[in-house]
Steps between C-alpha positions, in 0.01 A plus 500: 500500500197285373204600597283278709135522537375350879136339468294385789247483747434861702149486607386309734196364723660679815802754614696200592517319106531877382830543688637146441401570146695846503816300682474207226534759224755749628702210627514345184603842322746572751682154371473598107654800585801371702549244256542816247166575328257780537154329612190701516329455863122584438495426882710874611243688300280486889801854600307683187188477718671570829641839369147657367424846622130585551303490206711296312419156410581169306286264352606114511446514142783842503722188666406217236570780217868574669540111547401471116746740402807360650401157380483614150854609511600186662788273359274178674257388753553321784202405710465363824367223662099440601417795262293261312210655652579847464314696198730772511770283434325277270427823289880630524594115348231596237690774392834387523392178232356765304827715459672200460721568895642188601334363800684299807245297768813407702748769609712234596510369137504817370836574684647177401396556103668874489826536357 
């Protein structure tokens, strides 16, 4: 299975673009990996926070490291719509050039360019 890296938007100015955000993303992985590949969903990392105990903790930068992680193991990139504006995802892109990870702006032309 290739291994597919899922950039986008998270944050948001209110609850309402968070959770569209979140539904953009996992919808988007949920398609990679019925069509056979194993995406990374930054957006399911929110059930880490929801099963802390007291006095434990996460940072968002704990979440960008995990993110980083998985998308330096990553076969490619494929990022999602209106995340021009996002500077996590602009930073994740960074990276990706850097290690030389191919990068897709258009899951729909991603799917049609793999074998």
């Amino acid at each position: 299975m290739k291994r597919v890296y899922v950039a986008g938007a998270f944050s948001a100015d209110n609850v309402l673009e968070v959770l569209s955000n979140m539904r953009n993303g996992m919808r988007a992985a949920t398609r990679l990996f019925l069509l056979g590949y194993a995406p990374f969903c930054p957006w399911l990392g929110y059930q880490y926070s929801l099963m802390l105990r007291e006095n434990e903790e996460v940072s968002t930068d704990d979440f960008y490291d995990y993110s980083i992680a998985w998308l330096k193991v990553s076969d490619m990139m494929v990022v999602l719509p209106n995340s021009n504006h996002s500077r996590g995802t602009q930073r994740e892109i960074a990276i990706a050039k850097d290690m030389g990870i191919p990068i897709y702006y258009d899951i729909e032309e991603f799917i049609k360019e793999q074998p």
